[in-house]
Backbone as JSON, one array per atom type, in Angstrom:
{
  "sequence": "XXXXXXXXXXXXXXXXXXXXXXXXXXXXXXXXXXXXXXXXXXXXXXXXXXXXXXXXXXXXXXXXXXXXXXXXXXXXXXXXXXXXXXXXXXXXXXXXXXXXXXXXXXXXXXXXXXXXXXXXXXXXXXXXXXXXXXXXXXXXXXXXXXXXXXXXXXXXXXXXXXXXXXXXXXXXXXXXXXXXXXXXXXXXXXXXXXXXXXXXXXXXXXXXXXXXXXXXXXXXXXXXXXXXXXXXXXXXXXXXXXXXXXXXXXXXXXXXXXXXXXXXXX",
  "N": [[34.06, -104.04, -21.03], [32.94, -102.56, -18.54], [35.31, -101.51, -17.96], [36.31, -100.05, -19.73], [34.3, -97.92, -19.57], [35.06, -96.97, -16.86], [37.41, -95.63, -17.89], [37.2, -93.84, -19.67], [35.26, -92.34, -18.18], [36.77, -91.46, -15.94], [38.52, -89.71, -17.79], [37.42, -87.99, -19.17], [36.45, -86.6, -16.52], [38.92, -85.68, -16.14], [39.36, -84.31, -17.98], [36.83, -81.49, -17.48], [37.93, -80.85, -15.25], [40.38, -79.77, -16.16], [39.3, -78.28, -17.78], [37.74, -76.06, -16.01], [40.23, -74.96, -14.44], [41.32, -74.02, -16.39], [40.7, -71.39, -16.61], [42.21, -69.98, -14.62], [43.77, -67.74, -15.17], [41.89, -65.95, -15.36], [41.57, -63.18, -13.78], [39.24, -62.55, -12.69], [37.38, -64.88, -12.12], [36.42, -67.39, -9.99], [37.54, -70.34, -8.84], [36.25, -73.24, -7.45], [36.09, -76.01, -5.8], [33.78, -78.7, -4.25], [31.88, -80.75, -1.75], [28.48, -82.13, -2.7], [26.35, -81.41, -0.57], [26.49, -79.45, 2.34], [27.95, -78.1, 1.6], [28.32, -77.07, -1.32], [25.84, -76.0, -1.82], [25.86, -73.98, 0.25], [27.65, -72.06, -1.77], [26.34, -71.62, -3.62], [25.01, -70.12, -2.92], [25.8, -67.77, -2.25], [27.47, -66.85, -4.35], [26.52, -64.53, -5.83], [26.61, -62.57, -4.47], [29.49, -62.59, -4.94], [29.78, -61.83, -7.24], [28.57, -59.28, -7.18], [30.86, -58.21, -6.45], [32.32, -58.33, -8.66], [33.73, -60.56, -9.41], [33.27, -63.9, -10.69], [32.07, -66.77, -9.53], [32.7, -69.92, -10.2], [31.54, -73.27, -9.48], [32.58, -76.49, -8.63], [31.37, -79.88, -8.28], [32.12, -82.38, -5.91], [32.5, -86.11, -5.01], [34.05, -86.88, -3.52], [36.46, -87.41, -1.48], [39.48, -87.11, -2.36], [40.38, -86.14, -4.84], [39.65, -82.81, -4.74], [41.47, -82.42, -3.44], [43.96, -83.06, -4.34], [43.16, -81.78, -7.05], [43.3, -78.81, -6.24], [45.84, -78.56, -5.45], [47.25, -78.9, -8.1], [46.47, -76.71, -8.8], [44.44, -76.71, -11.11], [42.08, -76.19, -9.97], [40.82, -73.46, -7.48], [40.14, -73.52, -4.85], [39.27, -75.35, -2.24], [36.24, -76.94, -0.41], [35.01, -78.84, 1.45], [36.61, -80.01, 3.52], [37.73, -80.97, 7.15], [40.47, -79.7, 8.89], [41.84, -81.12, 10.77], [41.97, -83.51, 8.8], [43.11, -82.55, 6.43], [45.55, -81.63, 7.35], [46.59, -84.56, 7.51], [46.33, -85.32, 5.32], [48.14, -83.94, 3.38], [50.55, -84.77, 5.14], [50.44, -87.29, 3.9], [50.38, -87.13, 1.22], [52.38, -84.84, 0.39], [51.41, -83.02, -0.07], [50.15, -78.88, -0.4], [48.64, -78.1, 1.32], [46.77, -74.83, 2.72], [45.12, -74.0, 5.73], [42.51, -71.51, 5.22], [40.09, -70.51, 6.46], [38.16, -70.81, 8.56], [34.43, -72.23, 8.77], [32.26, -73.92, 9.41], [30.62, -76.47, 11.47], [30.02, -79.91, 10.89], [28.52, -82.11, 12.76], [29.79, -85.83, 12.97], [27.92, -88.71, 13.03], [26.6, -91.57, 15.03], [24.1, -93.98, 12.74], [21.29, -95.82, 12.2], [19.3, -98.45, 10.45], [18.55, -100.22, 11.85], [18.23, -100.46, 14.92], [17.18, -98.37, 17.64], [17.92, -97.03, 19.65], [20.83, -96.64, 21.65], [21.09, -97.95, 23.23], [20.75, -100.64, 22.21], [22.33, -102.05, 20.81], [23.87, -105.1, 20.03], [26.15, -107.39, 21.36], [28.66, -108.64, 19.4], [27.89, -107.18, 16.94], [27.75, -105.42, 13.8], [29.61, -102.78, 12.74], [29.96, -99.64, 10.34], [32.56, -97.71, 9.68], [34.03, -94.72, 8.63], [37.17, -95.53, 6.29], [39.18, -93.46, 5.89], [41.83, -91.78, 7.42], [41.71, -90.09, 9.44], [39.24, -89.6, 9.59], [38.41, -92.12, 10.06], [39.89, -92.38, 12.63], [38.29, -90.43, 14.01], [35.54, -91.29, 13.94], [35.82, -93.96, 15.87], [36.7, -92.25, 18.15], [33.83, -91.21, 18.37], [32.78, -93.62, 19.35], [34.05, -94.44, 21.65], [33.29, -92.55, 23.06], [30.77, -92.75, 23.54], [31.0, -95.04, 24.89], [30.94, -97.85, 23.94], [33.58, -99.17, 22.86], [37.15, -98.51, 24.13], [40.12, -97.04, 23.3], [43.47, -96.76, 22.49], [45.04, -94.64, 24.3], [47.23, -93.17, 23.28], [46.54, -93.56, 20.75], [45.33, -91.21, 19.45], [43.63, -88.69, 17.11], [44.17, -90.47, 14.57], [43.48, -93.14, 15.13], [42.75, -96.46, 14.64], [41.16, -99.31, 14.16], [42.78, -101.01, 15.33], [43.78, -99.98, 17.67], [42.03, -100.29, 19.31], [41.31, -100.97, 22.96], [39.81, -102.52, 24.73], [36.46, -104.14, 24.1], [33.4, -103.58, 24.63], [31.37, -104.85, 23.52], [32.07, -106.7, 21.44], [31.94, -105.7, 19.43], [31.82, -105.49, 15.38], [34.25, -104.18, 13.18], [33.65, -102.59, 9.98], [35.33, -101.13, 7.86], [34.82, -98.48, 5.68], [34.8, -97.06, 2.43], [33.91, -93.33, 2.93], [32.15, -92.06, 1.13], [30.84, -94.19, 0.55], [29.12, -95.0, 2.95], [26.17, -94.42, 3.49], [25.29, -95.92, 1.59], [25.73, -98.26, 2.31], [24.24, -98.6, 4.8], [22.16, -100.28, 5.02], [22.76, -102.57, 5.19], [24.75, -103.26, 7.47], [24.75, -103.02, 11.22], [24.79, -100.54, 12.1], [26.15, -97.5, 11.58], [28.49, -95.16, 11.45], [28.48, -91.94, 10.26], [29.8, -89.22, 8.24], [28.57, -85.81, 8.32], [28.15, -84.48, 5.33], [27.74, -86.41, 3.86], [25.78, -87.7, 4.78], [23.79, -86.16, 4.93], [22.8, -85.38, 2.12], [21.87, -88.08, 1.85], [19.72, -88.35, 3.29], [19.31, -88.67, 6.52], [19.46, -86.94, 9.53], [21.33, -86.22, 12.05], [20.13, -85.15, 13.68], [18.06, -85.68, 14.66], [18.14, -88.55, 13.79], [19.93, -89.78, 14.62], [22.11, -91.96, 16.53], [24.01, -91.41, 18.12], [25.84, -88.91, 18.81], [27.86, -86.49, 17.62], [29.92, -84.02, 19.62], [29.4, -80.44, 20.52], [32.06, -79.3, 20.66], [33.69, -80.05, 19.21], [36.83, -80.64, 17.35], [36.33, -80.41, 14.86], [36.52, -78.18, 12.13], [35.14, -77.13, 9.38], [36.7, -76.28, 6.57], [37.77, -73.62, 4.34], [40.18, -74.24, 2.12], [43.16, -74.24, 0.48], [45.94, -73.81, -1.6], [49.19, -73.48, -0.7], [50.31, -69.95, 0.03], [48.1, -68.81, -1.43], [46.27, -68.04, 0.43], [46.02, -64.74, 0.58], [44.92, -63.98, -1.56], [42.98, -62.21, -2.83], [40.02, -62.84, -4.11], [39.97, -65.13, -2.43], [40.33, -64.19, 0.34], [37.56, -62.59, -0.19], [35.87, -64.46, -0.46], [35.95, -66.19, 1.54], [34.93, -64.02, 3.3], [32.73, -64.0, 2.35], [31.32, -66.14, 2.69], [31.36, -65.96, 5.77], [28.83, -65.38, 6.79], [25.51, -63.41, 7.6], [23.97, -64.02, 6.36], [24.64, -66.77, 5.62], [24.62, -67.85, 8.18], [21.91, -67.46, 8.71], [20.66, -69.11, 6.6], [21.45, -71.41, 7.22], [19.97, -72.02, 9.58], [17.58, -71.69, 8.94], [17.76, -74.01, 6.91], [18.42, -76.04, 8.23], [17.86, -78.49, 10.68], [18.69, -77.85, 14.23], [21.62, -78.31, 15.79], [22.47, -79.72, 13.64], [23.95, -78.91, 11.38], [26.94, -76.41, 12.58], [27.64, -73.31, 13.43], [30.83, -71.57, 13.04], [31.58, -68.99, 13.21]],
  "CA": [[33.23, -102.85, -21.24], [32.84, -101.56, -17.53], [36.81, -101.31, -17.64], [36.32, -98.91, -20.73], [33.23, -96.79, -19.36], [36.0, -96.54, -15.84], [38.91, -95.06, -18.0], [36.09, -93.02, -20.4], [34.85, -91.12, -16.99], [38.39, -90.59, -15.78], [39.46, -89.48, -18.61], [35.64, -86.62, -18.67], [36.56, -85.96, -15.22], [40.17, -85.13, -16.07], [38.9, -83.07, -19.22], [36.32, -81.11, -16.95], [39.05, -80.21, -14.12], [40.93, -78.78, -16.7], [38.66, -76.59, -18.76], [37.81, -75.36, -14.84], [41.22, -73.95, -14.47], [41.74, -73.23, -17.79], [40.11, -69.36, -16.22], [42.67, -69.31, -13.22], [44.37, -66.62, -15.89], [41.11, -64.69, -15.79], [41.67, -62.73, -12.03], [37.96, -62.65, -11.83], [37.18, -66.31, -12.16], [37.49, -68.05, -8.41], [37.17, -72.22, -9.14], [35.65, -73.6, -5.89], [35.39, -78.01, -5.32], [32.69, -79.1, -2.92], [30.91, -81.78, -1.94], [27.39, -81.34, -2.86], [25.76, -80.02, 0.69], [25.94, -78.49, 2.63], [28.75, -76.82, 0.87], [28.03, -76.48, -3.02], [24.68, -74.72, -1.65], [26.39, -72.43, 0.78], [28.68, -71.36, -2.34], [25.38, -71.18, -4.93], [23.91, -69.21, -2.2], [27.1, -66.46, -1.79], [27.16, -65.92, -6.11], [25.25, -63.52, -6.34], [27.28, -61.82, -3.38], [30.87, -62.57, -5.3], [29.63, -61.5, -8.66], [28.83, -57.82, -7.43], [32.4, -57.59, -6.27], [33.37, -58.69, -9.87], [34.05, -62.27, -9.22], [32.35, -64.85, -10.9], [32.33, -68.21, -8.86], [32.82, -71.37, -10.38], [31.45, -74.49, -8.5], [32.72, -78.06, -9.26], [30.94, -80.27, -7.31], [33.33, -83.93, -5.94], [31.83, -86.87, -4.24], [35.23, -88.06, -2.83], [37.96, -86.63, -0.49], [40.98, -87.13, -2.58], [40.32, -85.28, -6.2], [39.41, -81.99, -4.74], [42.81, -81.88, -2.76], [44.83, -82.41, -5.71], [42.77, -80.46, -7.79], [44.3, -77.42, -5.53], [47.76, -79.04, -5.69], [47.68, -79.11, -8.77], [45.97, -75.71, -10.02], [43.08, -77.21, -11.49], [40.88, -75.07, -9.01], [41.53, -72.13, -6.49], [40.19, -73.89, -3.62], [37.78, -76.34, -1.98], [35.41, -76.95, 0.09], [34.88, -79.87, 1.84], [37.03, -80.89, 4.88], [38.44, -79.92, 8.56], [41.74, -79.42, 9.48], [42.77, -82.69, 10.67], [41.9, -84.14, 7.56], [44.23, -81.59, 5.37], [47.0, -82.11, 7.83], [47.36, -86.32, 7.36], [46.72, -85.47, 3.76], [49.38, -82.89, 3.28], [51.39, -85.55, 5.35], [50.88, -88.39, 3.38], [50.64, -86.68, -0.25], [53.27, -84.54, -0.14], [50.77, -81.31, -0.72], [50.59, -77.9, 0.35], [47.61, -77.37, 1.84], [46.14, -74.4, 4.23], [43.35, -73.26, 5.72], [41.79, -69.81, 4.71], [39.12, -70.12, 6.85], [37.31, -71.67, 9.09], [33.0, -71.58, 8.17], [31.09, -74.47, 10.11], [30.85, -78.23, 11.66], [28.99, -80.87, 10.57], [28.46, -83.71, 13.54], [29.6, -86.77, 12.64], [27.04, -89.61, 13.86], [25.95, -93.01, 14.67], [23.19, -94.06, 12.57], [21.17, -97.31, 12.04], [18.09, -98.52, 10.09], [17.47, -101.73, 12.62], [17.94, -100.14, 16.35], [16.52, -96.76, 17.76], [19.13, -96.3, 20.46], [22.34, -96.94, 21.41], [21.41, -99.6, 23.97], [20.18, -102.06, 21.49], [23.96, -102.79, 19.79], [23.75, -106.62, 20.82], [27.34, -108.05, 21.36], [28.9, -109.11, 17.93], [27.44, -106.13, 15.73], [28.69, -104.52, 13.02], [29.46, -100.91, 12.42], [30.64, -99.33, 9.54], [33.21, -96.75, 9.77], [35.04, -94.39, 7.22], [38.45, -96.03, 5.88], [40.28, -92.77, 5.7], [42.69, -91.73, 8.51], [41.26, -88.73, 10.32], [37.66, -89.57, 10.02], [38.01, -93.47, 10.51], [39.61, -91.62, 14.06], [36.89, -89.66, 14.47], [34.35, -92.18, 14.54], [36.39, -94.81, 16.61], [36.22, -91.46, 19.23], [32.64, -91.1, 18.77], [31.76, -94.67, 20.06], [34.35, -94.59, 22.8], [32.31, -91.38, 23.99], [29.44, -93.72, 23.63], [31.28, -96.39, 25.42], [31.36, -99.16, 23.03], [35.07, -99.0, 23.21], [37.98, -97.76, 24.5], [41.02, -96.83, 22.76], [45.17, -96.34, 23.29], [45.06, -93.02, 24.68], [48.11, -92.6, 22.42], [46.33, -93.33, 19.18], [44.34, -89.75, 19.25], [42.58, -88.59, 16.23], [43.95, -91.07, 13.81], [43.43, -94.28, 16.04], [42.12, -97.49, 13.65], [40.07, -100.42, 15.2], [43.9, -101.9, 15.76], [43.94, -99.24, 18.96], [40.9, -100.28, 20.44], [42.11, -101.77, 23.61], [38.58, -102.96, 25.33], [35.78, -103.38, 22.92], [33.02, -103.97, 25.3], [30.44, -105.59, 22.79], [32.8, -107.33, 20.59], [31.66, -105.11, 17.99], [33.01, -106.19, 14.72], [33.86, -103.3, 12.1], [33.72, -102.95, 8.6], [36.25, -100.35, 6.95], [34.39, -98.06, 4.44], [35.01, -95.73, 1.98], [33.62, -92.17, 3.5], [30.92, -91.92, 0.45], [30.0, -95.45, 0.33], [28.51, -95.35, 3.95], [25.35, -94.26, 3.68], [24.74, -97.11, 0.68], [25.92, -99.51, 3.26], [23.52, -99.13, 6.39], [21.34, -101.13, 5.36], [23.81, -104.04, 5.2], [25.24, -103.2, 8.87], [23.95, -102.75, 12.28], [24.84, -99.56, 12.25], [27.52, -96.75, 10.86], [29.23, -93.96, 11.4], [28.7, -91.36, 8.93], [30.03, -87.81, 7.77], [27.65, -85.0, 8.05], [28.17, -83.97, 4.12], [27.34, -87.44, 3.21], [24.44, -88.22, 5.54], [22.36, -84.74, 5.01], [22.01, -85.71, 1.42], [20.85, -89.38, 2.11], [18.24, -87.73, 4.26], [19.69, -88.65, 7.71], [20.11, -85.8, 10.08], [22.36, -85.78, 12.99], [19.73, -84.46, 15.07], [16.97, -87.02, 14.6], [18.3, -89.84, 13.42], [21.42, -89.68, 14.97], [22.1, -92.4, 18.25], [25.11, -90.54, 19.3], [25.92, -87.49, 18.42], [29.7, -85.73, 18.0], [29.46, -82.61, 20.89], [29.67, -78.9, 19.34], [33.48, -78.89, 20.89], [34.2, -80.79, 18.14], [37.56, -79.87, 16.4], [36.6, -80.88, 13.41], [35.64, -77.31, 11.49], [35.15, -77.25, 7.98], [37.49, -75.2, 5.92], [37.7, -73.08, 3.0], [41.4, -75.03, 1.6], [44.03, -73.37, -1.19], [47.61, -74.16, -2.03], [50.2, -72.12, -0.01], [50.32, -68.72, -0.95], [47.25, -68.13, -1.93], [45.6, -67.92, 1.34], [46.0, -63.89, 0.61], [44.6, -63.64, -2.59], [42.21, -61.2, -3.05], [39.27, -63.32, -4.54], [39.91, -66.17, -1.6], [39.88, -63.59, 1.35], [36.25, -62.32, -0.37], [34.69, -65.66, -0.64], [35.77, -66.61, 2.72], [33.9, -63.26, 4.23], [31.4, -64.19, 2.31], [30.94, -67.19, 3.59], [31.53, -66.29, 7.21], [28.2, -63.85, 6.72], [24.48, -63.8, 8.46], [22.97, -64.87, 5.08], [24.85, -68.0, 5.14], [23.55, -68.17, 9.64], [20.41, -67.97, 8.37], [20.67, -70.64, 5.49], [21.68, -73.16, 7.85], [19.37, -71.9, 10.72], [16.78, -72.46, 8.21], [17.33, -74.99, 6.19], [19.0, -77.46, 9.27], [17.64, -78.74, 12.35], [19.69, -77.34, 15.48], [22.73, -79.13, 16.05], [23.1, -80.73, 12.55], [25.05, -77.87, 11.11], [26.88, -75.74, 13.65], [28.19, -72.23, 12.47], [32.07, -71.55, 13.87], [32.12, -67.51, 13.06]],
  "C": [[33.23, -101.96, -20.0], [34.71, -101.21, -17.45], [36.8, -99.65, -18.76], [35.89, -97.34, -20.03], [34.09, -96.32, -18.14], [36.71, -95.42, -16.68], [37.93, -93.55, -18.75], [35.37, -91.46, -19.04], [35.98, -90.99, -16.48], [38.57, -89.31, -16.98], [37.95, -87.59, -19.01], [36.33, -85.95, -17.54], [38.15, -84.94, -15.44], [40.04, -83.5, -17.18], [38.4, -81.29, -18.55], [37.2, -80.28, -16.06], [39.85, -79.38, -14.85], [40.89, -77.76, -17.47], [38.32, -75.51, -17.34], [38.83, -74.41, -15.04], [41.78, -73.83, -15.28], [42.05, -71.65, -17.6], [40.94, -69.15, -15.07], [43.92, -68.08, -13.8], [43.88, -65.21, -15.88], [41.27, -64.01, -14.2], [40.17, -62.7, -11.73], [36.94, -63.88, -11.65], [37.84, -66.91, -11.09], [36.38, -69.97, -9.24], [37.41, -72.68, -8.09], [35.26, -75.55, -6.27], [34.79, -77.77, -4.1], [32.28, -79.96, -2.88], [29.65, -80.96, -2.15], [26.95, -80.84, -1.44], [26.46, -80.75, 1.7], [26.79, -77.55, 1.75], [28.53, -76.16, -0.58], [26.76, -75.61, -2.9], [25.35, -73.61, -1.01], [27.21, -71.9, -0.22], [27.74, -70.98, -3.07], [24.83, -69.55, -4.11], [24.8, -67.86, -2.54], [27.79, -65.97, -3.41], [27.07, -64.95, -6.43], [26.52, -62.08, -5.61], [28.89, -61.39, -4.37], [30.19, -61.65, -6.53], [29.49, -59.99, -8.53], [29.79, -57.2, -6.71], [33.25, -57.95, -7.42], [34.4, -59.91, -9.89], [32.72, -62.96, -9.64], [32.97, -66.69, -10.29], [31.82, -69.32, -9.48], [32.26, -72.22, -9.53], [31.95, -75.99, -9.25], [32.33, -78.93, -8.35], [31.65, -81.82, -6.95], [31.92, -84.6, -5.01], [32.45, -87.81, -3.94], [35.69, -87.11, -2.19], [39.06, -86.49, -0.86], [40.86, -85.91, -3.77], [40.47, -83.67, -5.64], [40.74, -81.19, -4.09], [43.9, -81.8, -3.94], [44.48, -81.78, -6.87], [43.43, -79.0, -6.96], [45.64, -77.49, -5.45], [47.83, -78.38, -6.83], [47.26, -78.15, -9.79], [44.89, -75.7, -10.5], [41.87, -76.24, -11.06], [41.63, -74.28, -7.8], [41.01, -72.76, -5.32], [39.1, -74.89, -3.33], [37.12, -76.31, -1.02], [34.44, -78.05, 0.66], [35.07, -80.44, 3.25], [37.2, -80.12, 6.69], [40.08, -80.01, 8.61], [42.43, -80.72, 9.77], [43.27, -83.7, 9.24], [43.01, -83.74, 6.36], [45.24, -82.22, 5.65], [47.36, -83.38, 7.38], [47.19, -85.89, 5.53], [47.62, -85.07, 3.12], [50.72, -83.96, 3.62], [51.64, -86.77, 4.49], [51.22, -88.03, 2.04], [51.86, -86.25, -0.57], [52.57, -82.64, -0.63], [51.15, -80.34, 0.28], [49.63, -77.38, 0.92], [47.0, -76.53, 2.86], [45.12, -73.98, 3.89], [43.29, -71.88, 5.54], [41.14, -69.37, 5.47], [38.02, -70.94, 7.43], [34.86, -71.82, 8.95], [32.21, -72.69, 9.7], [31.46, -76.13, 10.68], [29.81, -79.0, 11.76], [29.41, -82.18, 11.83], [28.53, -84.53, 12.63], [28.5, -87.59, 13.68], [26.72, -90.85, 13.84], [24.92, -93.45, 14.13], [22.89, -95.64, 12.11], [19.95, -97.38, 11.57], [17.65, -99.46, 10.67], [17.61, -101.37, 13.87], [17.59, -98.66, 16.68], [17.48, -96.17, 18.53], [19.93, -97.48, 20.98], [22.53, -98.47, 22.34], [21.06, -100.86, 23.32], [21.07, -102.25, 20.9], [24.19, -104.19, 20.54], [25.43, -106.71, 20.43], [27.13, -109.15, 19.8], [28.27, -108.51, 16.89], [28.0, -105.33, 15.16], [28.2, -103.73, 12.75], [30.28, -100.98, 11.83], [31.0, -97.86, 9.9], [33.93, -96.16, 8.41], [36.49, -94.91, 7.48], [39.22, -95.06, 6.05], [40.94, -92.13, 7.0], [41.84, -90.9, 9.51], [39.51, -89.03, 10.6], [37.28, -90.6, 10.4], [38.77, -93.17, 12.46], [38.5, -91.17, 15.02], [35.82, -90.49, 15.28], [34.53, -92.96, 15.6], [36.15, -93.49, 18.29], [34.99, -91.35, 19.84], [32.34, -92.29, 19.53], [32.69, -94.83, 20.89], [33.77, -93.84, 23.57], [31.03, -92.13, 24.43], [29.38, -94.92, 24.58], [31.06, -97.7, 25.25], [32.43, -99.76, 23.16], [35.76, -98.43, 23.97], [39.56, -98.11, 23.56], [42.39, -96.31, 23.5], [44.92, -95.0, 23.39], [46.06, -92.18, 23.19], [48.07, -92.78, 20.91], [46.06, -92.12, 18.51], [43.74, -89.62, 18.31], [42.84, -89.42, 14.87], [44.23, -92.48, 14.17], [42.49, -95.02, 14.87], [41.48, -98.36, 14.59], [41.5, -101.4, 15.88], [44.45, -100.99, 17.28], [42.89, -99.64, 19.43], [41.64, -101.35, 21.89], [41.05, -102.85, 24.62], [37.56, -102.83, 24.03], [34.52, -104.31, 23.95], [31.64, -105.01, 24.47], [30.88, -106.23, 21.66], [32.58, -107.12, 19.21], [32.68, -105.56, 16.56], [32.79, -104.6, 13.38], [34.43, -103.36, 10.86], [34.32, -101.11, 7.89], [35.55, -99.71, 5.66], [34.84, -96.64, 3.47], [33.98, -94.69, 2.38], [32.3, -92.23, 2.45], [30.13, -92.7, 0.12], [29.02, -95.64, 1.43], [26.96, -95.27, 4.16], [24.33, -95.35, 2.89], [24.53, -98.43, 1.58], [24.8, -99.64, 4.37], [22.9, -99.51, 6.08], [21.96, -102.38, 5.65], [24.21, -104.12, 6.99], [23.98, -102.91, 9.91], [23.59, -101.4, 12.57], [26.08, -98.83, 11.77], [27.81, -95.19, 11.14], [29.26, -92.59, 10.14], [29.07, -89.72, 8.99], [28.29, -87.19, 7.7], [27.65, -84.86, 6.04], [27.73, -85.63, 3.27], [25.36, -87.92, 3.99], [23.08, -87.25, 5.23], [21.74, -85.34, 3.02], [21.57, -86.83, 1.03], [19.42, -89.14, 3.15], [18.28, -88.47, 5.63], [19.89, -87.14, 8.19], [20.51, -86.03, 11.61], [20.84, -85.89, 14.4], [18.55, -85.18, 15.91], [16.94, -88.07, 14.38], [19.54, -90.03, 14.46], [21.46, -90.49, 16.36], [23.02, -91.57, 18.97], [25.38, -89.75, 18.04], [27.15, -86.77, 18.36], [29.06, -84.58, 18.76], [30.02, -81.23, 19.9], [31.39, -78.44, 19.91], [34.33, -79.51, 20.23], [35.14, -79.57, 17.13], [37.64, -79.65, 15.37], [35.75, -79.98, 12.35], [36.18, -77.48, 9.9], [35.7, -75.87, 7.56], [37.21, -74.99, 4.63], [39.76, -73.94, 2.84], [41.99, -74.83, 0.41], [45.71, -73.93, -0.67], [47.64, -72.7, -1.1], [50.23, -71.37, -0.54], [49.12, -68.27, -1.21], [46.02, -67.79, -0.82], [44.81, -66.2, 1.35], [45.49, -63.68, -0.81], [43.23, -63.3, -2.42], [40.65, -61.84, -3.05], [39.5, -64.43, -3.07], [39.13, -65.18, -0.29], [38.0, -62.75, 1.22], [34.98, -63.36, -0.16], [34.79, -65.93, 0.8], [35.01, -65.57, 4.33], [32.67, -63.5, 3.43], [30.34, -65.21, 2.73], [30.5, -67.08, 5.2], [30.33, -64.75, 7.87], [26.87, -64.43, 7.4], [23.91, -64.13, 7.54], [23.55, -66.43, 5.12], [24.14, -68.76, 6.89], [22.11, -68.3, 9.42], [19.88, -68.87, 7.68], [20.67, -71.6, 6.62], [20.73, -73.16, 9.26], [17.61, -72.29, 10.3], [16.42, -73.64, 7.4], [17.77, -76.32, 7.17], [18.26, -77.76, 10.27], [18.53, -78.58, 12.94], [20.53, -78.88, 15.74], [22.88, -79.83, 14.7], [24.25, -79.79, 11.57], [25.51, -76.62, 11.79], [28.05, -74.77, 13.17], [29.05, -71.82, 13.52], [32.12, -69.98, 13.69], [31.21, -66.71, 14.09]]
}
């Protein structure tokens, strides 16, 4: 039965993706993937904005990292709304896609967070932290706690370094490999974890208060607007991405964030 109800929501999800870009015929129909926040709000918010330039904006909202990239491969939708740059690149590399950026909007700190220590000096030797599984962001984190000095890593791993580069691990930390949207389910299980901003804000963590360590605002890791080659210049893309990169969306996040948990790149 749960094998059924699996293929049954595939098979919805696949349906769904394709009545989406069913409208990428209509020129005034833009079909936007997001995770839910911060991004699917900053796009509800900027509607209103597209619609009286004669664009009506689609949202499809994902709660993975892979779908929303080959949904743009593959047509399905005009663009997404989700990642940074690094992340595209190894995906592009490993997939086989075509993905660029449009547009750079904002950066979400990644951070250390924990429901059994307050700060960073209480990680007792032999504690586990959960990290994201996927290349660029299970990097990421492995960076954050060498900044922290937990670790240290091969210089020559750089941003997609695994726990098999650590070359010192000064608290014999032991880590646990997670999928990117599972993490926030997990901390209670661990000592502590590593989590994505876009996953953590809507478990009601924030960066700025919860957060033991903190990614620094020189963090490369800006969140993009993301379209198949070619379409970087399309008419409807270059609108959404000034609309995005506007003082209504500085003020959304100046209001609705605590300082430093969402940090605006325009």
């Amino acid at each position: 039965m749960k094998k059924l109800l699996t293929i049954i929501a595939a098979l919805f999800a696949a349906t769904f993706l394709f009545a989406a870009g069913a409208n990428d015929t209509d020129s005034s129909v833009l079909v936007v993937g997001a995770t839910p926040e911060p991004h699917a709000e900053m796009l509800k918010l900027i509607a209103p904005d597209l619609l009286e330039q004669g664009i009506t904006l689609k949202i499809v909202e994902f709660t993975d990292y892979v779908t929303p990239n080959t949904a743009v491969e593959d047509g399905q939708i005009d663009a997404n709304f989700f990642q940074h740059i690094p992340y595209m690149e190894t995906f592009n590399a490993e997939k086989g896609t075509n993905l660029v950026n449009a547009g750079g909007i904002h950066i979400e700190p990644v951070a250390l967070y924990s429901n059994k220590i307050s700060s960073i000096k209480d990680i007792k030797p032999g504690s586990t932290i959960a990290i994201p599984n996927d290349p660029t962001n299970e990097g990421r984190a492995l960076l954050l706690l060498q900044a922290a000095g937990l670790i240290q890593l091969d210089p020559e791993a750089g941003i997609t370094a695994t726990p098999l580069d650590i070359t010192v691990n000064f608290k014999a930390i032991k880590f646990r490999e997670i999928e990117a949207a599972s993490l926030p389910r997990v901390l209670k299980d661990v000592d502590a974890a590593v989590i994505n901003g876009n996953y953590a804000i809507p478990a009601g963590l924030s960066a700025a208060k919860d957060g033991l360590v903190v990614e620094g605002k020189d963090s490369p890791y800006v969140n993009i607007i993301a379209v198949k080659a070619g379409k970087e210049k399309d008419q409807r893309i270059v609108a959404l991405v000034k609309a995005l990169q506007s003082q209504k969306i500085k003020n959304f996040v100046k209001e609705r964030y605590p300082a430093g948990e969402v940090v605006i790149v325009f």
